[in-house]
N, C-alpha and C positions, 0 to 999 in steps of 0.2 A: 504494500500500500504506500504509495508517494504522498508525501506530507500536505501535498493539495488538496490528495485525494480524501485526507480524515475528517472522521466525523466527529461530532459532540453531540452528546443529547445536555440539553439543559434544563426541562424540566420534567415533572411529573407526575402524575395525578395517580388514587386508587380506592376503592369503596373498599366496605367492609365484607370480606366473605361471611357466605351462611347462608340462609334457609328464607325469603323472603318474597314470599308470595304477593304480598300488598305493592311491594317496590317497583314500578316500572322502568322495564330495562331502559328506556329512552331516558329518561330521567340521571339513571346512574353513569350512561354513556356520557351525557350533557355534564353533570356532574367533574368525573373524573376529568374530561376534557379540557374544563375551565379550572380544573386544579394545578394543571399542566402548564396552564398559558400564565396561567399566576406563577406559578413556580419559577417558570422561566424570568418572568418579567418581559415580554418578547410584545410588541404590538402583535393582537390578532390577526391584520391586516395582513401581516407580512409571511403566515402560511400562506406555500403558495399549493399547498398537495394536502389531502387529507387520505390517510389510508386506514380502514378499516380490516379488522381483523374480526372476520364472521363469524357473532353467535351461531351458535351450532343446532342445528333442528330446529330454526327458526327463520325459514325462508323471508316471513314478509317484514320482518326488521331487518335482513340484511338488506332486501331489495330497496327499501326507505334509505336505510341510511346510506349508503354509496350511490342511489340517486338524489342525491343534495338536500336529504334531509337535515344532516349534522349540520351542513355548510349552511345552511340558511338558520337553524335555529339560534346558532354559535353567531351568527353576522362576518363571517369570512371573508372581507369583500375583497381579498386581494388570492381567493382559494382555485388554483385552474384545472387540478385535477382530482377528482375522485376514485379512486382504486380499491379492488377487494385484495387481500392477499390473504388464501387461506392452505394451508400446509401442517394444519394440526399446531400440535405442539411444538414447532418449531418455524411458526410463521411470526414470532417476533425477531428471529435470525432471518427471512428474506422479508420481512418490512427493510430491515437494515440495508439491504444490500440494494431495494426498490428504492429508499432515498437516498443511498447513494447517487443512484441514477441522476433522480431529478435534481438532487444539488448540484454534482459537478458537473450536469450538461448546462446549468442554469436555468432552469427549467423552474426551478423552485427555489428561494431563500430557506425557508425555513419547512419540515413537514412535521404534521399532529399524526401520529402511531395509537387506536384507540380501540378499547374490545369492551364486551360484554355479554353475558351469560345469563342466563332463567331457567334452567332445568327445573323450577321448582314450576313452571307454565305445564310441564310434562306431567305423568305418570308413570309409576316406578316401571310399567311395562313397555311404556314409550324408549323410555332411557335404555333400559335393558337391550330394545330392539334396534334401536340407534344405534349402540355400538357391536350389536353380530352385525349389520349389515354394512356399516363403513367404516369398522378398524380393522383392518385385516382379514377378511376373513371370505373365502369364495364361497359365494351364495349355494353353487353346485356341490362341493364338496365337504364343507365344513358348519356353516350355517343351521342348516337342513338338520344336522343333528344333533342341534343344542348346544354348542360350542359358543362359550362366553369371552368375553375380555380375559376377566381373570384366569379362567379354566387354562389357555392362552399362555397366560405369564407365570400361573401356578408349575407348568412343563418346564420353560426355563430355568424357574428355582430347583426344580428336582435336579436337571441337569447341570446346573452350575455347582450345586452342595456335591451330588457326585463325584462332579470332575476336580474339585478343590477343596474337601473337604471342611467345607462351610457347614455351621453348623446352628438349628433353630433359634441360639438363643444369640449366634451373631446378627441375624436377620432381624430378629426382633430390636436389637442396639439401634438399629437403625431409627426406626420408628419412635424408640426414648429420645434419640438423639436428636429430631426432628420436630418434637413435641418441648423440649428446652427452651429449644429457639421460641415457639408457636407462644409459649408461657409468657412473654416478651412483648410478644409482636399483637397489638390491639385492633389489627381489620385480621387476625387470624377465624379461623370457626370454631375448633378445637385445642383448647388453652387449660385444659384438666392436665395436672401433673400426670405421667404416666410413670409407669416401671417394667418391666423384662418378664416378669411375673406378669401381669396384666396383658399383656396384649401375646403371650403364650398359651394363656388360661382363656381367652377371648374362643368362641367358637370357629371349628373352621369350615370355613369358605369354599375353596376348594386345595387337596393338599400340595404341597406342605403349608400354603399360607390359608393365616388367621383371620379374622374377621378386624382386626388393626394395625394388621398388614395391607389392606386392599379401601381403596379410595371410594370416597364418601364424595358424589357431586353435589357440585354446591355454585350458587350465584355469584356473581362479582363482575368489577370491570378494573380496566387499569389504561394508563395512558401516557406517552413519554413524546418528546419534542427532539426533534432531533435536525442540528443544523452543522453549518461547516464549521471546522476547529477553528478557523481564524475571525469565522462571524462569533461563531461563540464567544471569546474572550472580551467582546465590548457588550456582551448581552448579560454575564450573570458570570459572580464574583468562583463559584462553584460547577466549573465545566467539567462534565464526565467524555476522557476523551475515547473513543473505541482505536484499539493500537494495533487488532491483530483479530483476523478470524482466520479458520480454518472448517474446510467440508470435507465429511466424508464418502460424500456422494448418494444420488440413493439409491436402494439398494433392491429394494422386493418391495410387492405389497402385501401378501402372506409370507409368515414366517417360513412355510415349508418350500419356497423359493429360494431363500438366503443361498446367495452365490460362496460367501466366506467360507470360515473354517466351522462352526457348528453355532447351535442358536446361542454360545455364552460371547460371542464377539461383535460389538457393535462397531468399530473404525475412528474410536474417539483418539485412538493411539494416533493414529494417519493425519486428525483434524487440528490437535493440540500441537503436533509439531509443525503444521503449517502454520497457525496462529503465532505459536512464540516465536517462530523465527522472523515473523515480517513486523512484531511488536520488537527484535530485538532483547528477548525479556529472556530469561529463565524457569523453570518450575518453581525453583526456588525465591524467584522472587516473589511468588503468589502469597498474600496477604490473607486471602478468603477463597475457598470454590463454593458458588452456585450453583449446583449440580439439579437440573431438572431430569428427573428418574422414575416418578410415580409411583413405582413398587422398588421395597426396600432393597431386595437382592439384586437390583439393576443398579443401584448407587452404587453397592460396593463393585459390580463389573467395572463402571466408568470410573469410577477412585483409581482401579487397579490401570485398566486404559490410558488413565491419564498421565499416569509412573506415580502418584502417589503411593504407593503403596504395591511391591510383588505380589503379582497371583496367588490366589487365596488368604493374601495374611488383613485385606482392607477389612474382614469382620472382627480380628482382634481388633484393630488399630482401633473401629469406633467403640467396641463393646468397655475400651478401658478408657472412656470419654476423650480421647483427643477432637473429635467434630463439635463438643459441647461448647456453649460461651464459654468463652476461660481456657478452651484448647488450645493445644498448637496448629491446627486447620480448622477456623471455624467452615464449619461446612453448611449451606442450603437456609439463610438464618432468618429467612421468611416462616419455616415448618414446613414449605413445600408442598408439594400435591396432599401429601398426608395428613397435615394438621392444619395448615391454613385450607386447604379445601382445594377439592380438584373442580376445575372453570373450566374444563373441556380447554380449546384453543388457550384459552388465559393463563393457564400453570406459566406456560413459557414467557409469556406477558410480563405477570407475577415475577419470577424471577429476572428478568429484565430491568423491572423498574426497581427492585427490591438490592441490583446491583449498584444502582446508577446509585440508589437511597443512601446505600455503607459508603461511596465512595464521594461523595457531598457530605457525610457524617451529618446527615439526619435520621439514622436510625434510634434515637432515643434510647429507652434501655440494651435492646440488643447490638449498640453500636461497636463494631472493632474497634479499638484505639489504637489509631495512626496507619488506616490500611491506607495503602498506597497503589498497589494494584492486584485486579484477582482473575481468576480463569472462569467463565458462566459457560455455562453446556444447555445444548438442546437437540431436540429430536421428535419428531411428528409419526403420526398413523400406527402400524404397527412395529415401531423401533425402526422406520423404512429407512433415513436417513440421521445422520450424526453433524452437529453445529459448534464450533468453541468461538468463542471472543474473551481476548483481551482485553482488558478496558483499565484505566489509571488515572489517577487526578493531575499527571505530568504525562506532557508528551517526555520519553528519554532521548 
């Protein structure tokens, strides 16, 4: 990335996850939006893109808002293009790469990056049926016979504890570790102390994983501004600059495609050395990872991806609290899909803005002291594709 070419996101908006059926998603989009344009301190005027990241099983808001619904209620009058950009969970890693476009073509000064979710508009058999028919999974082959999400990612945990002698109660660390953070973090959903005990003893789901092991959908929106690193620095005293990304590419749409080496490899290893190398940066210089993973036993895959940690050893590493506040890696310090709430598209959102948040040191209590730069990870569909960025309060 050429130094012209970098980004800054400046500011940031985000509601509270949870369970709100009275709340109108237009409302909470509008909301975060204008949290954003504040945060930044940015004239409105001067988005010139707004890009929306499509609630999910909710055709006639998305069709609203990217036909100039936001832009008109926001007063955008400097707004020229409207765009969807939807990729799952990892559609806040090609937002990034879309306003790349429109900035360095000139296209756009400044773009708004905005999401949000209602699953609680659904029915739990709605939801259920949403994700056999568009997370992975061939309607012909798999579908047909009741094959869920988790059912799905329950196979990988058995295969990963297998091949690496992971074992229940390192998977379950995960989910302590992730609820610390959540304890913290006041737009989380789930903020009950947990223990290792607790979410072992929880029912299960499908095996090996537990019934708090496996994600609880929930509402939210989040929203981030993102403009060029040299506009940045006359806009807002705390520019978050993006130093480094890297792709893994994608890969399959069902897992029983995966061209790799077996279902425990997802190419973060491929993505994170492209990122650090074009940040200039090191592993070690990471301050914080933002690990978007969903299910616990796929953190520790991407930990281990990342070189954090040799194969198989990332379930000690968390279960003897190094990911905890107070660790030597804080890891994921929103609570993640698990404990702050899984937003379908938004987890990645979420983590997104939950980066940009530590590295302006507005996270309040769960704040790092003195992070300086960290690694954020993402990934859509069925684990189809792998996302890293860089990001640091200094360009180096």
């Amino acid at each position: 990335m050429k130094g012209s070419d970098k980004l800054a996101i400046v500011g940031i908006g985000e509601a509270p996850t949870g369970w709100f059926p009275e709340r109108a998603a237009l409302d909470v989009i509008l909301e975060v939006s204008r949290q954003a344009i504040f945060d930044a301190g940015i004239d409105k005027n001067d988005i010139g893109a707004f890009l929306l990241v499509p609630p999910l099983a909710a055709e006639w808001l998305e069709y609203h808002l990217t036909f100039g619904r936001l832009v008109e209620e926001l007063g955008l009058r400097g707004c020229n293009f409207t765009i969807q950009v939807n990729s799952g969970g990892s559609s806040s890693s090609a937002s990034l790469e879309a306003a790349r476009g429109l900035i360095t073509s000139g296209a756009a000064k400044a773009v708004l990056v905005a999401h949000t979710q209602k699953w609680s508009a659904l029915t739990t058999e709605e939801m259920v049926r949403f994700f056999q028919e568009n997370a992975g999974q061939y309607e012909e082959w798999e579908f047909m016979y009741g094959m869920t999400y988790n059912s799905m990612l329950a196979m990988v945990a058995e295969r990963y504890m297998l091949e690496t002698g992971t074992k229940p109660e390192h998977i379950a660390a995960v989910a302590v570790s992730l609820r610390k953070w959540a304890e913290l973090n006041p737009n989380a959903r789930f903020r009950k102390p947990l223990t290792i005990e607790e979410v072992l003893g929880s029912k299960i789901v499908t095996s090996p994983l537990h019934q708090l092991e496996c994600n609880v959908l929930s509402d939210g929106g989040e929203a981030f501004i993102v403009t060029s690193a040299e506009i940045a620095k006359s806009i807002t005293k705390t520019p978050v600059y993006l130093l480094g990304e890297g792709h893994g590419g994608v890969t399959h749409f069902s897992m029983v495609q995966k061209p790799d080496k077996n279902l425990t490899y997802w190419r973060f290893d491929i993505a994170s050395k492209i990122a650090l190398e074009e940040a200039g940066l090191k592993l070690e210089d990471m301050d914080i990872a933002e690990i978007y993973a969903a299910y616990p036993h796929i953190t520790l895959m991407v930990l281990e991806e990342l070189g954090f940690c040799k194969r198989g050893e990332a379930g000690q590493f968390v279960l003897e609290g190094n990911t905890w506040p107070g660790g030597k890696l804080p890891m994921s310090t929103n609570g993640e899909a698990l404990s702050q709430g899984h937003t379908g598209a938004g987890v990645g959102m979420a983590m997104m803005v939950e980066s940009v948040r530590q590295l302006m040191g507005k996270a309040g209590e769960r704040q790092v002291k003195n992070a300086e730069f960290l690694i954020e990870t993402a990934g859509g569909g069925a684990y189809m594709d792998s996302h890293v960025a860089i990001m640091g309060r200094e360009i180096p």
